[in-house]
C-alpha positions in Angstrom: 46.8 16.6 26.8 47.7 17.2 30.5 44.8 14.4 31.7 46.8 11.4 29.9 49.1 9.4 32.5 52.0 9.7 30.7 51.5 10.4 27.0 48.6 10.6 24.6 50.4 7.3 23.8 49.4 5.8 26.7 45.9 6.7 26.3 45.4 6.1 29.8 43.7 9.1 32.0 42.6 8.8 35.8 38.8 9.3 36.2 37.5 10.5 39.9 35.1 8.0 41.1 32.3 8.9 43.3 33.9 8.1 46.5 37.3 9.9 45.6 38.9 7.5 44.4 41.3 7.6 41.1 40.7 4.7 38.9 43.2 4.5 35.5 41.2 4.2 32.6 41.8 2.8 29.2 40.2 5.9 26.7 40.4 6.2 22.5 42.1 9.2 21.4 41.0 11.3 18.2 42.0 14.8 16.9 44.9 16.4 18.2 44.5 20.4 18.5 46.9 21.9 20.3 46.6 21.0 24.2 43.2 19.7 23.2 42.2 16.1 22.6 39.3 14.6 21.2 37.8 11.5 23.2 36.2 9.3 20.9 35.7 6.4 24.0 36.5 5.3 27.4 34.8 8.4 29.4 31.3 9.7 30.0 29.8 13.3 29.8 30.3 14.8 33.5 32.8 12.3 34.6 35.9 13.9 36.2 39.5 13.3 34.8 42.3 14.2 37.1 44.6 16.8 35.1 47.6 17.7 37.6 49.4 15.5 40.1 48.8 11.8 37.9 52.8 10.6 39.0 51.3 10.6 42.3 48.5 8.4 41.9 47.9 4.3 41.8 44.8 2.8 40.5 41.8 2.2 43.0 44.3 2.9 45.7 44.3 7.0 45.8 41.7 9.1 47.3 41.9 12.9 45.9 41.2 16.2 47.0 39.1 18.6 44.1 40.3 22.1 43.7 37.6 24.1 41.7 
């Protein structure tokens, strides 16, 4: 729930391109279990989805720092 940009509503999550970069991406939502949401489209196995900080991103425009 914490990787939607805005609300599960919105069903918009950034994804960490390889240079960086935060692009906003359209995803389908599913099943709703607690914190967890089922993605049934719009993302990749082994893509990165930003989870903290999305207020201070823009699309394309962002480049992030990855805190493991």
């Amino acid at each position: 729930r914490t990787a939607f940009a805005g609300s599960v509503n919105s069903k918009e999550v950034y994804v960490v391109n390889s240079d960086g970069i935060a692009t906003l991406r359209k995803v389908v939502p599913g099943r709703i279990v607690g914190d967890l949401v089922e993605i049934l489209d719009g993302l990749k196995e082994g893509e990165l989805v930003v989870t903290n900080g999305q207020i201070n991103l823009h699309d394309n425009e962002v480049k992030v720092l990855i805190i493991q």
